[in-house]
Every structure is written in structure tokens, then in C-alpha cells.
C-alpha positions, 0 to 999 in steps of 0.5 A: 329250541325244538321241543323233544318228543315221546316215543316210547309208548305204553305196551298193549294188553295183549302184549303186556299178557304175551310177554309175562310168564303167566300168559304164554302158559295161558297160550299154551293151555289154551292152544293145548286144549284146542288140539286136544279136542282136534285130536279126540274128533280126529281119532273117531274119525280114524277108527271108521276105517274099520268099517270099511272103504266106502264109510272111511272114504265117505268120512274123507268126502263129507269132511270136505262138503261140511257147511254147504252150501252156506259155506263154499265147498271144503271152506269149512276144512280150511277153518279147522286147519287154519285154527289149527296151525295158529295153535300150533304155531302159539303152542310151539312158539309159547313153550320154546320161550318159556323154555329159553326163559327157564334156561336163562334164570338158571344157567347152571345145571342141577348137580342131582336132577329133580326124581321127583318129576315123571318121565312124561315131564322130563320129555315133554321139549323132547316130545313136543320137537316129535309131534311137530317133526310128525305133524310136518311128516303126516300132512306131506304123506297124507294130505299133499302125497310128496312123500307118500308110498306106492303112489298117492290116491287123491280122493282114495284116503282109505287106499293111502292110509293101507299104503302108508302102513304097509311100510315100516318106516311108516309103522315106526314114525307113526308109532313112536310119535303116538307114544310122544303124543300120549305122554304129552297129553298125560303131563299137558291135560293136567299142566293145562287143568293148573294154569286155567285155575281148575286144579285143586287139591280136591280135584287133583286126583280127578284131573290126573286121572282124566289125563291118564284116560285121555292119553291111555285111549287116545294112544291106543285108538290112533295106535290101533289103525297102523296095527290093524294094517300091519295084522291083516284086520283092514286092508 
């Protein structure tokens, strides 16, 4: 008589975390966090095209020899694009879960819906399905030129971004996903502060606030490049 064998085996902790509510939070926090960092970098760099061609150009070339020579040449760009799309991707993947865990527990809409939760929060799926359609949008307009204006310039980043924002359907997709992006960091900044154990009743008021600022000035500062090109101030 054959003996019956167990195949069934224990989930690994990282499984064990990743399936529970609690993890795919900490995911979200986590990933949240690490583009938040991206994005307030990222926006410094932007506003040197308000220096002119050759700093913002310059900016472009730099990032690509970032490391040499101990790392190969734009090696370091594609580490910070490679952690980037894993936290996309963990980001993206996290929420949509959560979300289908969310519809499942309560498969009946409310009769009243909840006032007290803000604008930013009823939009934050709304705005996460923005972001993401952008961020495709963004990298084939400014990073491979497929679907670029007026022809993309390799190596001409300033000369790309004019051409970009001197469309306006380039105006609208990026402003309206800056609006998208600047509620998401209000009602993300703070979800992220509760599910990482910073958030307190002493400190709530602080982190509310810092998240207004983040995304008050992180709006604005992206915000500032297609209106600057639109009025004339860089060109």
C-alpha cells in the first residue's frame, strides 16, 4: 500500500504578509513613498528648465553619466527606473486588490454615501487609473518619442518639452494629471503616515498638514513648466 504523501505545504512569510490586508497596505505605503521621493527630485529637476537650454540639457546629460565610472554609462538611470516600475507595478497591483477585497466584503452599495470622507479619497481609484494612463503617455512622449509633436530630439530634452507644451492636448493630459496627482499625494502622504504607525492623535494635525504642502507644492512646481510655456516665460 502506497503511502499518501503531503503536498500541501506552509505559505512563506512573504506570502503570508502579501496575502493579508495589512501587507498589501504596507506595499502600498512603502512604494507610495518611494515615488513620492522620486517625484519631489524629480520636480527640482524639472524647474531648471527655467535656467535656460543648456542647464536643463546639461541636467538631461548629467543624469545619464550619474556613477561613472564606477557604474557603466546611464546604469544608474536604469536603476531608478527599474525600482520605479517595481513600485508601480506593487503600488498598482496592491490597491486594485484591496479594492476587489473591499468590493467582495460589501457587495451592496451604500444607500447614503459616507460625507464624511474628502474629495481626494472618493477619487483616489479614479486617480490612480490617471496617473497610470500618464505615466504610460509621458514616457512615449518624452522618453521613446512615439507619440511626440513636431519631431522628438534625442539628447535635446529642453526642445522636447517646448514641443510638448506647445500643443493643447499636451497642456490638458498633463495638467489634469498634476490635479490627479496632487490629490493623491493629499489622502496617499497621510494613509501612508497611519499604516506605517506614524500617525497619532498628537501628530495628525502635523501630518495632514505636511501632506497639504507636499501636494500643494508638488502641484504647482510641475504645473509651473506647461504654464510657463504656454505664457511665453521659456521657450
Amino acid at each position: 500500500m502506497a503511502l499518501a504523501t503531503r503536498t500541501d505545504r506552509k505559505p512563506s512569510m512573504a506570502r503570508t504578509v502579501w496575502d493579508s490586508s495589512v501587507g498589501k497596505k504596507t506595499v502600498m505605503a512603502v512604494s507610495g513613498l518611494i515615488m513620492l521621493a522620486y517625484l519631489v527630485v524629480h520636480m527640482l529637476g524639472n524647474l531648471k528648465i527655467f535656467f535656460g537650454s543648456a542647464e536643463f540639457n546639461g541636467y538631461a546629460h548629467w543624469l545619464r553619466i550619474l556613477g561613472e565610472p564606477f557604474l557603466h554609462h546611464e546604469w544608474a538611470l536604469w536603476i531608478v527606473r527599474v525600482v520605479l516600475v517595481a513600485a508601480v507595478v506593487a503600488h498598482a497591483t496592491a490597491a486594485y486588490q484591496l479594492s476587489r477585497r473591499d468590493i467582495k466584503a460589501r457587495p451592496t452599495k451604500y444607500v447614503h454615501s459616507k460625507r464624511r470622507a474628502s474629495y481626494a479619497t472618493r477619487t483616489m481609484r479614479w486617480g490612480g487609473v490617471i496617473l497610470g494612463l500618464f505615466i504610460v503617455w509621458h514616457i512615449l512622449d518624452l522618453t521613446t518619442g512615439t507619440v511626440h509633436p513636431n519631431g522628438f530630439q534625442s539628447g535635446h530634452p529642453y526642445q522636447n518639452v517646448i514641443d510638448t507644451f506647445s500643443t493643447w492636448y499636451g497642456n490638458v493630459i498633463y495638467l489634469v494629471a498634476m490635479l490627479a496627482l496632487g490629490l493623491h499625494i493629499r489622502h496617499g502622504f497621510w494613509s501612508a503616515a497611519q499604516t506605517l504607525g506614524a500617525g497619532s492623535r498628537t501628530r495628525d494635525r502635523a501630518l495632514k498638514a505636511t501632506a497639504n504642502v507636499l501636494a500643494l507644492v508638488l502641484t504647482l512646481g510641475f504645473v509651473s513648466v506647461p504654464v510657463a510655456v504656454m505664457t511665453g516665460v521659456v521657450s
